[in-house]
N, C-alpha and C positions, 0 to 999 in steps of 0.2 A: 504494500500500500504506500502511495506518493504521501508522505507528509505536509500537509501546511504548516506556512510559515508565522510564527508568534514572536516580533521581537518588540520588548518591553524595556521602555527606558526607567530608569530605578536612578531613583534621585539620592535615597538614603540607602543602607545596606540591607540594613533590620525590615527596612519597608518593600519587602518584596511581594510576590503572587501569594504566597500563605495557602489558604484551602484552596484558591483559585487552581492552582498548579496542578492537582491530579484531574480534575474536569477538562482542562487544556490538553492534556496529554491523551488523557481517554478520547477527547472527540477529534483527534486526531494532528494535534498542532503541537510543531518540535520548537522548544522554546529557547530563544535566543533574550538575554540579559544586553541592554546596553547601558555602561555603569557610568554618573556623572564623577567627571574627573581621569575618565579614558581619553586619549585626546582625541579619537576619533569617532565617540561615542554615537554622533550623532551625521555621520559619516555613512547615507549610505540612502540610498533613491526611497522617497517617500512614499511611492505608490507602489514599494516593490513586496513588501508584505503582506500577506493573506490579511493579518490581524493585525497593530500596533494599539499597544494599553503603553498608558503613560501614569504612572503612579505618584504615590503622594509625595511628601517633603514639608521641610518648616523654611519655606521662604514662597514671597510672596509673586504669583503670576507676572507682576507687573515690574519686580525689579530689575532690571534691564541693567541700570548704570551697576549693581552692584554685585550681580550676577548675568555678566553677557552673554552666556550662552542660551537664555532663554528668548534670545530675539530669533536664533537658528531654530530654538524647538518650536516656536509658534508657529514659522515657517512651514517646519516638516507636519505638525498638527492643520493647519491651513493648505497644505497640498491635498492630505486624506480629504479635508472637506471638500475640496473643488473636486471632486471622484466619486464618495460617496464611499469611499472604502470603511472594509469594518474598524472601526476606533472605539477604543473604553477609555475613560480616562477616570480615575480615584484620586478624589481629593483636589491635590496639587492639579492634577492631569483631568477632570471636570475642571477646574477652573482655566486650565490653558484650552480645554475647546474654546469654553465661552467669549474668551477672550479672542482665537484665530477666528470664531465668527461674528466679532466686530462689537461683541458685549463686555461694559464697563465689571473690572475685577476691582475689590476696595474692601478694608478692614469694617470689620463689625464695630471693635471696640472693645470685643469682650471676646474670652475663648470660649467655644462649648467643647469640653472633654468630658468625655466618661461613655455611657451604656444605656441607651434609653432608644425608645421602638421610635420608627417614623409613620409618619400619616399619609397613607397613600389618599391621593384623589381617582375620578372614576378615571380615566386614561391611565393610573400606576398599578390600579388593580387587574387589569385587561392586560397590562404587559408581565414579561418575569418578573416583574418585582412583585406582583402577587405573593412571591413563596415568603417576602421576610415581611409582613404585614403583621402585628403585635411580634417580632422579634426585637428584643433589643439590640440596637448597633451599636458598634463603637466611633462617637463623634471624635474629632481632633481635629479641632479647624480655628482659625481666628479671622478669616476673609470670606467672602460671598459675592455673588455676579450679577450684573442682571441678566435674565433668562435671555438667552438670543433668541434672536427675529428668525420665524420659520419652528423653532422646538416646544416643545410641549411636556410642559412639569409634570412631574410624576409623582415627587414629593416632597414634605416639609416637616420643618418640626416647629413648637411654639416659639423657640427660637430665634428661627430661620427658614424663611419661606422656600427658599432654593436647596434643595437638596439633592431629588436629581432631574434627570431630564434628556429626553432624545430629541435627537433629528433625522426622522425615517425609523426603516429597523436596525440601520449599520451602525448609527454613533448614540453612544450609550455614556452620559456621566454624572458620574455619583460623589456628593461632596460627602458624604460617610464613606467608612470602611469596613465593607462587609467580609472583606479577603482579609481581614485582620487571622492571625491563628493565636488566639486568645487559651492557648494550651501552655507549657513550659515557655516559649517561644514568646510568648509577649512579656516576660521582664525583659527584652533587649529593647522595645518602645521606654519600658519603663526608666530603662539606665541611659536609652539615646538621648531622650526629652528631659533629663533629670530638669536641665537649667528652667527650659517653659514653664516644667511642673511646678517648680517651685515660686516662679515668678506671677503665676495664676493661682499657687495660694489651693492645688488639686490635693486632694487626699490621697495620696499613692496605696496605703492600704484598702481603702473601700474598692479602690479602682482594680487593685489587683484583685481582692474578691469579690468584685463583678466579674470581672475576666472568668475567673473559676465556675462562679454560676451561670453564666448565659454563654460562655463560650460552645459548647457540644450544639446546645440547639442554634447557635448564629453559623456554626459550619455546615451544619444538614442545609439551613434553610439558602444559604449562600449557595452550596452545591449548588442546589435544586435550581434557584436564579440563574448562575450565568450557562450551567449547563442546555436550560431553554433558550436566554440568547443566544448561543453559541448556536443553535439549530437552527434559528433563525434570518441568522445574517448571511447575506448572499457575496459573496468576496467577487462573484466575477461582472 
């Protein structure tokens, strides 16, 4: 069997695919890492992968002067959109779609971290995101977008009205993290973010025993999610 191509630019280390990874491999896509801080990372024709997910990180869509590489990534995000190629983006990587499709990215003010369910509307219930509907996610954001022109929100939290949102059935993004593995593997968030965690004043114990308790059911119900879009999206 020909494999599809998956290649995922990964902002931080700890912040990679997580439960996403055996649903990618299962529906047939060989997964390629391009890690910031490669120097060639972002080196490589836009519209040539089956799939590109663009993951999260602690800096923001828009800083350009203090992080240059993100005027290259908006580009290669902004190529997929002119194609319609399949694109996910988490977090950081929701907020650079929005951004390649010409919607304003800007600080909240406030961070929402922790584990709390999102509110789908009727469009978010019709799509995969049906399966994490009262699950709790794990939020980590301090920024938000507005919805681009042409996409259609899926969900919110009291929050924060943007959460996720497509355009078509190929581009899919999510300002939570559902690909979180909230198993042994998320004290490495816990030890990456120590400095935010602290500067936000987060409870790192309750946060780890959330993780404990809703982690098993946020990996079934994430399966369930991207393995539906993944059936979904048409690459050609």
């Amino acid at each position: 069997m020909t494999l599809k191509s998956a290649v995922v630019i990964r902002h931080v280390h700890f912040e990679d695919l997580g439960t996403f990874a055996a649903p990618l491999r299962r529906a047939g896509y060989d997964i390629k890492y391009r890690d910031v801080g490669t120097e060639d990372f972002l080196n490589f024709v836009p519209d040539a992968p089956d799939l590109l997910i663009a993951l999260g990180g602690p800096i923001g869509a828009y800083e350009d002067l203090t992080y240059p590489f993100l005027q290259r990534e908006v580009e290669v995000v902004r190529a997929r959109l002119k194609t319609a190629r399949p694109t996910l983006g988490i977090c950081l990587g929701a907020q650079l779609i929005a951004r390649a499709s010409g919607a304003k990215v800007f600080p909240t003010g406030a961070k929402e971290i922790g584990f709390d369910p999102i509110s789908l509307n009727e469009a978010g219930r019709a799509s995969p995101l049906r399966h994490l509907e009262r699950v709790p996610m794990l939020h980590w954001h301090g920024d938000t977008y507005d919805l681009p022109t042409g996409a259609t929100l899926l969900a919110s939290t009291s929050r924060n009205v943007q959460q996720a949102f497509s355009i078509g059935s190929n581009i899919l993004g999510l300002q939570f993290h559902p690909e979180a593995d909230a198993g042994a593997a998320f004290e490495r968030w816990l030890v990456g973010h120590a400095c935010e965690l602290a500067a936000a004043k987060i409870d790192i114990g309750k946060l780890r025993n959330d993780a404990a308790e809703f982690g098993a059911t946020l990996a079934v119900a994430a399966e369930a999610m991207i393995t539906e879009w993944l059936e979904q999206v048409h690459a050609d």
